[in-house]
N, C-alpha and C positions, 0 to 999 in steps of 0.2 A: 504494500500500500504506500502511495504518495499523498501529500497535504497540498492542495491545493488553495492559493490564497486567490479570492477576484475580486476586483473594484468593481461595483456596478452603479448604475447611474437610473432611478426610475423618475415617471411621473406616476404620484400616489393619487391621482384625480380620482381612479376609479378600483381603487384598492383597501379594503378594508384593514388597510394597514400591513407591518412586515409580515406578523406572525401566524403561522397557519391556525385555524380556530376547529380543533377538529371537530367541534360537534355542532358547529352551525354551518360550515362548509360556504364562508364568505370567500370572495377572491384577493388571496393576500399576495405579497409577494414574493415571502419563503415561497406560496405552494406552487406558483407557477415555474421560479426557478429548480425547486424539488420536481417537479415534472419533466423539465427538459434534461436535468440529469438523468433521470431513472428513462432517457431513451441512449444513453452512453452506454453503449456494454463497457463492463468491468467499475463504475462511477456507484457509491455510495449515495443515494438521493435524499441524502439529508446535508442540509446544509447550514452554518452558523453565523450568525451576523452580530458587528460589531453594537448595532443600537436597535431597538426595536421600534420604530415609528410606526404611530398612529395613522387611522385611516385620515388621507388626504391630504399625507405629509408627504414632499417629495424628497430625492438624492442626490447628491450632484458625484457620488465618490463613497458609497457605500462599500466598508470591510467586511467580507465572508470568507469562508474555507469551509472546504468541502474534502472528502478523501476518496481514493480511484486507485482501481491496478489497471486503468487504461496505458495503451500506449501512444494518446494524443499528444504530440508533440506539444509542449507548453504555448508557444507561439500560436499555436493554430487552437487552442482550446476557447480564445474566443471566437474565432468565428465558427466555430462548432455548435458550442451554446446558445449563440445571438442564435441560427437559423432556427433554433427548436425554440426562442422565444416570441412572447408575443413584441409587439410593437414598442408599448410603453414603458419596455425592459431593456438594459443593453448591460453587455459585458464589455468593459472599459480597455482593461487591463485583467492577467493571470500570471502568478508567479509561483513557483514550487517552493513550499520552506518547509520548516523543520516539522519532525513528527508532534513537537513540542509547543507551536503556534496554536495559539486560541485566538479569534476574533474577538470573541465577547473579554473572555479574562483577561487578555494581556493588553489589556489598550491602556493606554494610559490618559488621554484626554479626549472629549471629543469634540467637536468644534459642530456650530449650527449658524445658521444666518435667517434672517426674515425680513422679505422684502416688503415695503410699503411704498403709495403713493397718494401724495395731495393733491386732490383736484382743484384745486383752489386757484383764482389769477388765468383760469381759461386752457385751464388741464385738462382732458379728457382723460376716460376709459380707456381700457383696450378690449375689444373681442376675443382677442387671441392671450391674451393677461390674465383673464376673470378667473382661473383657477391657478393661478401662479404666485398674484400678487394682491395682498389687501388694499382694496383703494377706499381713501379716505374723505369724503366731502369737509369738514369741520376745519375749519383756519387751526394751524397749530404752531406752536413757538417750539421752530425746531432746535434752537443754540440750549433752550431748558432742556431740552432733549439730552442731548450731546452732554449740556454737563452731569443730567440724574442715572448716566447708562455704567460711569469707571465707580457710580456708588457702590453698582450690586458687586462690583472683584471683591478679591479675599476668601477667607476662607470662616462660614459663618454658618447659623442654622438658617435653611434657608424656608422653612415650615409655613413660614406666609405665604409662598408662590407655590406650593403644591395641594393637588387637586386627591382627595382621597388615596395616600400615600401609606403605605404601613411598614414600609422601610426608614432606618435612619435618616436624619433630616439636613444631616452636616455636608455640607460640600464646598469646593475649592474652585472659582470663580477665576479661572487666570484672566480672562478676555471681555469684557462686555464695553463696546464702541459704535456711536449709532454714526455711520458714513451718512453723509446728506449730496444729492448734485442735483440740483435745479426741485424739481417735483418729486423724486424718487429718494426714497430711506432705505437704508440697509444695517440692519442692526449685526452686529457679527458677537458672537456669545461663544468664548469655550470654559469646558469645567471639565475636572477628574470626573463625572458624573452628573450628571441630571435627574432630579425627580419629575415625578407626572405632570405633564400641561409645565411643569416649570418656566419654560421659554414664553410660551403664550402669555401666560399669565407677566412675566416680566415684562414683556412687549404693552400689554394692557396697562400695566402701568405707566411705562413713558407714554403712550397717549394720553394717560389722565395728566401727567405734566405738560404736554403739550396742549391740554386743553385748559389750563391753569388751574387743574381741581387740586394737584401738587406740587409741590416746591422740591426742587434736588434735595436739597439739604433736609429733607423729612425721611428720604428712602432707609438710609441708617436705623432711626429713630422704629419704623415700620416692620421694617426685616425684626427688630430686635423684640418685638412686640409678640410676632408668630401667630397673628390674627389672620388669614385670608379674606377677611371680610373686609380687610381696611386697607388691602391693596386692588388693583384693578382686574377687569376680569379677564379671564381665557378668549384672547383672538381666537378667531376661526383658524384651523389648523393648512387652508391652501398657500400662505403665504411661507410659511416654513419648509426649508432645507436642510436636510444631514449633511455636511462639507465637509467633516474629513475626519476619521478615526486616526488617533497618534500613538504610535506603538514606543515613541524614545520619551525620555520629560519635554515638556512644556520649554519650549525656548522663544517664543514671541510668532506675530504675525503680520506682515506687512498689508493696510491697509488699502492703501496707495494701489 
């Protein structure tokens, strides 16, 4: 047996998320790529992913491994896999490592983004957006933005931004920076780990600062509080992207 590692890349538009759900038999995305393995002879059709997103959350660079006594040349293994998938799936990249790699356990950070847009000043929709991007009608003071987003770093309980959680609440915030260019936001967020809705729910808050309901300097105060009621609520889940599972420590990220 080989270990197969593969970056893949979905649109979660119409995905009941990563995890296959066996006893409602929704279309996830584990099950489709579990399907196109199990047309490999020799390929193990279970496959592990570094994060589990919810339904209608997309990927830009999702980590899995899977294991196979095929003898698919590595190079060619994604175009093997891409033909048995469906459309809104792709295999990026595949690389062979140790028998020893775990996607989910060994990662060490993982990095998310969410994209936003003001329609405000004679900004339009897009047709081709509406499941990618939350657009936003409401004037918003993007610079309160920008400064309440380096509040949530560090390393804190983070119990107010999660949604019916029953895991530990502590987590390590290396990343949280909202990019602004013209009408378009892009929040970029990484942490040792994430709890449920965590991202949304932080997003929901800098909107409530851009809408002037809070002040940066309360987010502190807020986190330390552990009330979910007193922070903002869970964005819709289409604007969010998994960007990149990190297997070394945390070394920074260029914006720019």
């Amino acid at each position: 047996m080989r270990r197969i590692k593969l970056t893949l890349e979905y649109d979660g538009s119409s995905f009941y998320g990563w995890q296959v759900q066996a006893k409602t038999g929704e279309r996830t995305v584990q099950g489709v790529v579990e399907s196109a393995l199990a047309d490999v002879p020799g390929a193990v059709p279970r496959v592990m992913a570094a994060g589990r997103t919810d339904a209608g959350v997309h990927a830009l660079a999702m980590t899995a491994h899977y294991n196979t006594d095929d003898g698919i040349p590595v190079a060619n293994i994604p175009a093997a896999l891409n033909a048995r998938l469906p459309g809104d799936v792709r295999v990026l990249d595949a690389e062979e490592v140790g028998p020893d790699f775990e996607a989910q356990f060994g990662c060490r950070y993982r990095r998310y983004m969410y994209r936003l847009r003001s329609l405000r000043g004679g900004v339009t929709g897009s047709a081709l957006d509406r499941q990618r991007v939350l657009f936003l009608p409401q004037r918003l003071d993007t610079p309160a933005m920008q400064r309440a987003a380096p509040q949530f770093e560090g390393t804190r309980d983070f119990a107010a931004l999660a949604t019916q959680e029953v895991r530990p609440t502590v987590r390590t915030v290396f990343l949280c920076r909202l990019h602004v260019s013209g009408a378009d936001l892009t929040l970029h967020v990484a942490a040792d780990g994430f709890l449920r809705n965590m991202v949304r729910a932080l997003v929901g808050t800098l909107v409530w600062v851009g809408e002037g309901k809070l002040t940066p300097e309360r987010i502190p105060e807020l986190l330390a509080a552990k009330d979910r009621r007193r922070m903002g609520p869970n964005v819709p889940p289409h604007g969010l992207y998994f960007a990149e599972a990190g297997y070394t420590p945390w070394t920074g990220f260029d914006l720019v």
